[in-house]
Each structure stands twice: as structure tokens, then as C-alpha cells.
MARLUMTOR-58118 format. One record per atom (N, C-alpha, C): residue in one letter; residue number from 1; y, z, x. Coordinates in nm, 3 decimals, padded with zeros to 5 digits. Layout:
<milos>
[milo A,NUM,[Y,Z,X]];
...
</milos>
This chain:
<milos>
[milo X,1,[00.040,00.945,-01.157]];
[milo X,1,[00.066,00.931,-01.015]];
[milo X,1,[00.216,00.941,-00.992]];
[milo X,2,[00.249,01.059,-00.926]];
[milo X,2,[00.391,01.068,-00.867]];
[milo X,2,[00.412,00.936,-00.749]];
[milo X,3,[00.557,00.924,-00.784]];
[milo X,3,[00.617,00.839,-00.696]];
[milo X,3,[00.747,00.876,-00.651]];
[milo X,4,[00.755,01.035,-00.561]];
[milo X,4,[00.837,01.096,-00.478]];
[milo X,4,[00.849,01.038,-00.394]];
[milo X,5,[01.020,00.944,-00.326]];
[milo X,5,[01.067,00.947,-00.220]];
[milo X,5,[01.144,01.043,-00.134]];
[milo X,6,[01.054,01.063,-00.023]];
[milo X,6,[01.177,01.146,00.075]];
[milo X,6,[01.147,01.053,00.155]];
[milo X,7,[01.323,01.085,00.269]];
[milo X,7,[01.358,01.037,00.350]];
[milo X,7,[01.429,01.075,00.429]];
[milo X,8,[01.429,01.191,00.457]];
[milo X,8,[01.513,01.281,00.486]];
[milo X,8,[01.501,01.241,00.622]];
[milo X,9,[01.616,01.277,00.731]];
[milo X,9,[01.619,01.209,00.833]];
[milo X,9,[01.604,01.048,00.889]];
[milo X,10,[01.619,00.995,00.769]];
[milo X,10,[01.581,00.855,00.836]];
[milo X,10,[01.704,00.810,00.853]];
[milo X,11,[01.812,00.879,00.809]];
[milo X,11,[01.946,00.820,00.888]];
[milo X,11,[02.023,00.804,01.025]];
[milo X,12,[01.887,00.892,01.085]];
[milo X,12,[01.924,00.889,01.223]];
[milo X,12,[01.785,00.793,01.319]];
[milo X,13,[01.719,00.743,01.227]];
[milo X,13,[01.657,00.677,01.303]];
[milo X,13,[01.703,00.498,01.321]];
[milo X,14,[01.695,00.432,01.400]];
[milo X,14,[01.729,00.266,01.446]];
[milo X,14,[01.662,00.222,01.361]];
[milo X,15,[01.695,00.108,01.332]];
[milo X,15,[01.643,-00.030,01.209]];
[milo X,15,[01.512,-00.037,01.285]];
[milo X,16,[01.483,-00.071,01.388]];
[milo X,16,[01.352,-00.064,01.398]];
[milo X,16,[01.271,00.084,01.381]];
[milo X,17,[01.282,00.194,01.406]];
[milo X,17,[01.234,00.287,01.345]];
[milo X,17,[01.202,00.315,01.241]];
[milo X,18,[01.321,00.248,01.146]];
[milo X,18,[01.296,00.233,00.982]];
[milo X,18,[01.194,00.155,00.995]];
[milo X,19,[01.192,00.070,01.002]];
[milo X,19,[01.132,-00.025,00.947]];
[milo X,19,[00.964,00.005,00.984]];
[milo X,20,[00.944,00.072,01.088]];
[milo X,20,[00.796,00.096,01.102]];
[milo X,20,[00.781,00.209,00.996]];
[milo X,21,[00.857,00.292,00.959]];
[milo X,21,[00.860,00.431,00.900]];
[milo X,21,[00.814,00.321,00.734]];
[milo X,22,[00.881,00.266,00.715]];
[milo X,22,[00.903,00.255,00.585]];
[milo X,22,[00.778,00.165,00.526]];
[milo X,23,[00.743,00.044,00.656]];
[milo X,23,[00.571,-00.017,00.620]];
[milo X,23,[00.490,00.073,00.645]];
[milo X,24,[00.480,00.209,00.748]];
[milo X,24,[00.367,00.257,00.724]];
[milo X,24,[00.379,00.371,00.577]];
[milo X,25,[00.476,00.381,00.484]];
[milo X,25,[00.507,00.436,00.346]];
[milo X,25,[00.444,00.317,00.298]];
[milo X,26,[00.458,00.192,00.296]];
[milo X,26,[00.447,00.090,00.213]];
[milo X,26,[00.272,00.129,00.200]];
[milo X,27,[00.181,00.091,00.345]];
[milo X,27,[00.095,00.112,00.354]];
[milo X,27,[00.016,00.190,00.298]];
[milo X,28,[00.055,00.315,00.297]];
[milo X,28,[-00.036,00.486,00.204]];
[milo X,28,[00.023,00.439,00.109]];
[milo X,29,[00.069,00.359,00.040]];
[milo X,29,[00.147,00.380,-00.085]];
[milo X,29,[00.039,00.261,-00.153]];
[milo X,30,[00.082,00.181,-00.106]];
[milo X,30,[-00.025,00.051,-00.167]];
[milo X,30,[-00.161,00.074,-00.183]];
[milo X,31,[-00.249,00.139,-00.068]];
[milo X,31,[-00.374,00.243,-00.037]];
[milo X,31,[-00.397,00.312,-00.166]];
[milo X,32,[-00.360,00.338,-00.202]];
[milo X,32,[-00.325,00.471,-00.316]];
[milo X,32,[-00.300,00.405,-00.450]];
[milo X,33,[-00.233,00.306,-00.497]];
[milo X,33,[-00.242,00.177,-00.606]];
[milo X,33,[-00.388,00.098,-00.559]];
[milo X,34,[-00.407,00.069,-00.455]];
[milo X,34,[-00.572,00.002,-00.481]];
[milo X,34,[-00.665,00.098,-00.527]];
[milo X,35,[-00.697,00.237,-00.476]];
[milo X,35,[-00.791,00.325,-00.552]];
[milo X,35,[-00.795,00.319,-00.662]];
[milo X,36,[-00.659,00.368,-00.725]];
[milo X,36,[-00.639,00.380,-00.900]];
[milo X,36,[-00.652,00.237,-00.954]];
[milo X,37,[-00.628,00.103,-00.913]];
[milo X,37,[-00.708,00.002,-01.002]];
[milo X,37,[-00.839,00.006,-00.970]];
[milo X,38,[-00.906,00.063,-00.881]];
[milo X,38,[-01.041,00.051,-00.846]];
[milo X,38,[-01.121,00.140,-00.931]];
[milo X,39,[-01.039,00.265,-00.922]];
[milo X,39,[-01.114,00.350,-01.079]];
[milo X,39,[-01.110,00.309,-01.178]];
[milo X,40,[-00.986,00.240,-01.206]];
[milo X,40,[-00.929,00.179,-01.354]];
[milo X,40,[-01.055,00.074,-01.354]];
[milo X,41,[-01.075,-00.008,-01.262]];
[milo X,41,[-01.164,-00.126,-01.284]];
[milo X,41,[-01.311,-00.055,-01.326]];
[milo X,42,[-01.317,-00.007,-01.274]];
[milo X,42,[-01.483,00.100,-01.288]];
[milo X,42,[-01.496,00.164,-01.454]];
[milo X,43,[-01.389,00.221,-01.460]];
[milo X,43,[-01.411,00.295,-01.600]];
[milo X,43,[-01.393,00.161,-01.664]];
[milo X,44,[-01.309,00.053,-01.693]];
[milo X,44,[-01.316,-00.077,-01.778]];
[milo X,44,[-01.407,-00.136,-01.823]];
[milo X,45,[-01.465,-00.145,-01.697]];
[milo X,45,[-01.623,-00.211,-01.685]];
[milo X,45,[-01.727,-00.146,-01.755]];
[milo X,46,[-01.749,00.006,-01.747]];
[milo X,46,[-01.836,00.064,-01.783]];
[milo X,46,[-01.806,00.081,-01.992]];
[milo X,47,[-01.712,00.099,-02.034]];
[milo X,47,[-01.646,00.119,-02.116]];
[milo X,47,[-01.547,-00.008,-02.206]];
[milo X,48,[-01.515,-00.112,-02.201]];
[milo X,48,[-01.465,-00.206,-02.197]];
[milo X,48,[-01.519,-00.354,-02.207]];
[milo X,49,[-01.504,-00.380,-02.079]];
[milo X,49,[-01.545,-00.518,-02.057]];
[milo X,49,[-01.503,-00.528,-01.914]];
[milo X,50,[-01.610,-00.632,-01.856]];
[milo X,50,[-01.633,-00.659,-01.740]];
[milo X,50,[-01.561,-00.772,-01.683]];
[milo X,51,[-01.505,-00.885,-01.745]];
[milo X,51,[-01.428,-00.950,-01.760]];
[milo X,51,[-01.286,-00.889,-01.691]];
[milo X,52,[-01.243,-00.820,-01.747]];
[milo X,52,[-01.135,-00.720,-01.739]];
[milo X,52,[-01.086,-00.647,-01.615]];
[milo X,53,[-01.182,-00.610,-01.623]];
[milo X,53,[-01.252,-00.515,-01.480]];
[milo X,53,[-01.235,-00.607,-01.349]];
[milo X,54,[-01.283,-00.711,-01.380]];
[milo X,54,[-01.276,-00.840,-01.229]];
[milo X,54,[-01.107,-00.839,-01.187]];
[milo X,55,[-01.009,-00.871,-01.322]];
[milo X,55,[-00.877,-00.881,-01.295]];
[milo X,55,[-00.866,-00.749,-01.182]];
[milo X,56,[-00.898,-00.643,-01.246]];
[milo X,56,[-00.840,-00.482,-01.156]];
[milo X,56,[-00.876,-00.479,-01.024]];
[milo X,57,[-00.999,-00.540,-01.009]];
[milo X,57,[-01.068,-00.536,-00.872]];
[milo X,57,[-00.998,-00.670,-00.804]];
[milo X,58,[-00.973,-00.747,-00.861]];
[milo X,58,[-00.867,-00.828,-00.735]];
[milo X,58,[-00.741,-00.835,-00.728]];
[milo X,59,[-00.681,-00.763,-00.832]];
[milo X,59,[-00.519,-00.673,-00.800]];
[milo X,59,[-00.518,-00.571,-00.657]];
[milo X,60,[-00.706,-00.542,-00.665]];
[milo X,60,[-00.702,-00.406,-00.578]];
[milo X,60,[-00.702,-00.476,-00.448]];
[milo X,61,[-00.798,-00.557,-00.429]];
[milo X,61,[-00.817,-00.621,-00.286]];
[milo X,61,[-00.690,-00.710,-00.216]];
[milo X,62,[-00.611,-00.788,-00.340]];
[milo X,62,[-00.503,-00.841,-00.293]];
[milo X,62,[-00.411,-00.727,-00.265]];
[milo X,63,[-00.384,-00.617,-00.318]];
[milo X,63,[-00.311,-00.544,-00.273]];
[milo X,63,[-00.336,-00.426,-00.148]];
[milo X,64,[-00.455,-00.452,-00.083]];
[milo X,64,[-00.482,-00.423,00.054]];
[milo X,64,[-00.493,-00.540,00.149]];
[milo X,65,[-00.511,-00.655,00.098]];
[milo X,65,[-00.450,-00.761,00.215]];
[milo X,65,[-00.315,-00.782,00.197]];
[milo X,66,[-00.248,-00.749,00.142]];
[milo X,66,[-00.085,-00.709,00.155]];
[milo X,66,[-00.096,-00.603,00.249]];
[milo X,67,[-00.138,-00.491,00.287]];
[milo X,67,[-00.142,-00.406,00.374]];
[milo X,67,[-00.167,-00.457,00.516]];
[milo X,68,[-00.268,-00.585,00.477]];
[milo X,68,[-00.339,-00.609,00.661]];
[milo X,68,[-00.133,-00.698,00.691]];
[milo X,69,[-00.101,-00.718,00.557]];
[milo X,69,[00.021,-00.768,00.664]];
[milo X,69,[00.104,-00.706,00.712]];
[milo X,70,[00.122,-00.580,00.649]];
[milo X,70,[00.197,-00.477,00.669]];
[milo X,70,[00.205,-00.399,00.833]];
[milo X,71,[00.052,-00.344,00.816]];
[milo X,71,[-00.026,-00.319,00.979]];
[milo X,71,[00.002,-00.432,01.046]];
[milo X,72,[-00.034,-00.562,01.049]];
[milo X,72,[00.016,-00.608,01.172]];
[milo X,72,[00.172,-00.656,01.213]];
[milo X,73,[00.200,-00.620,01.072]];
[milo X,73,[00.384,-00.597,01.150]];
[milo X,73,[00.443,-00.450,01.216]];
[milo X,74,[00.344,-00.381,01.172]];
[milo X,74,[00.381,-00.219,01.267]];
[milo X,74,[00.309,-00.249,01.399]];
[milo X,75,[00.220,-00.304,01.418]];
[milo X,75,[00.150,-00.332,01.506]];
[milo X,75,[00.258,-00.401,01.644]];
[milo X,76,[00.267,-00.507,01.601]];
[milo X,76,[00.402,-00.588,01.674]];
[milo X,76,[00.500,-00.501,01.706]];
[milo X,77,[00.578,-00.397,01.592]];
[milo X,77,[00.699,-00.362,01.627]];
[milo X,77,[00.653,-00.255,01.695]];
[milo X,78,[00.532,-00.159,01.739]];
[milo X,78,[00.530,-00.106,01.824]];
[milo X,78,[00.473,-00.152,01.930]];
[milo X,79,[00.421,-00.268,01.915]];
[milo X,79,[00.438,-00.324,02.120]];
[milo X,79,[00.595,-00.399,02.150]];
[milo X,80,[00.694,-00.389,02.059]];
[milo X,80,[00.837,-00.446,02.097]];
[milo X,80,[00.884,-00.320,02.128]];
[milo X,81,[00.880,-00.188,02.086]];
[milo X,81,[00.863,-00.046,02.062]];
[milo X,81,[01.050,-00.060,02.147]];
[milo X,82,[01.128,-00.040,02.012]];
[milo X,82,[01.288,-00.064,02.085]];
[milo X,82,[01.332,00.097,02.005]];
</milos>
């Protein structure tokens, strides 16, 4: 899994612009680490141990309720929308 940053133009955008720009990156980004432990957990399980597998699957879920916090701080900063 590549982990290419661009950012091109974000020097002209306001701290609040960043900052929505950069949680909704956080967001697809984290999205994208829960799948791959979710496969990882799947092939473990099947292949492995199941035991194992439980750890991956709640790395995965905690790391999409890190997201619900994420969304509702884009959420906010676009009804402050400065």
C-alpha cells in the first residue's frame, strides 16, 4: 500500500480549509487501513488462528470510529464554513 502525499496547492488555502482538506485525507486514508486489517483479519482466521484475527478486526473498527470523529469535525467546520 502506497502512502503518496500531495498537496499541492494547499498553501493557498486558510487553516480552516486545511484543516477540513487534511481530515477528509485522514478519513480515505484510515478507510483504506481498516479494509487491509479486515482482509488481514480474514486470511488469519482462515489460515492462522482466530484468536489473532479478533485483534485485526478491532484495530479495524477502532480505526473507523476514529473516523466518526474525524467526520464530525468536518461536519462542524463546514457549518462554521470561514
Amino acid at each position: 500500500m502506497s502512502h503518496d502525499h500531495h498537496h499541492e496547492g494547499a498553501s493557498s488555502l486558510t487553516l480552516h480549509g486545511k484543516t477540513v482538506k487534511i481530515l477528509e485525507h485522514w478519513i480515505k486514508h484510515n478507510h483504506e487501513h481498516a479494509q487491509n486489517y479486515n482482509k488481514w483479519a480474514n486470511e488469519i482466521k482462515d489460515n492462522i488462528d482466530e484468536n489473532v484475527s479478533l485483534f485485526l478486526k478491532e484495530a479495524a473498527d477502532l480505526t473507523l470510529s476514529i473516523n466518526k470523529k474525524f467526520e464530525e469535525a468536518v461536519k462542524l467546520l463546514k457549518e462554521i464554513k470561514k
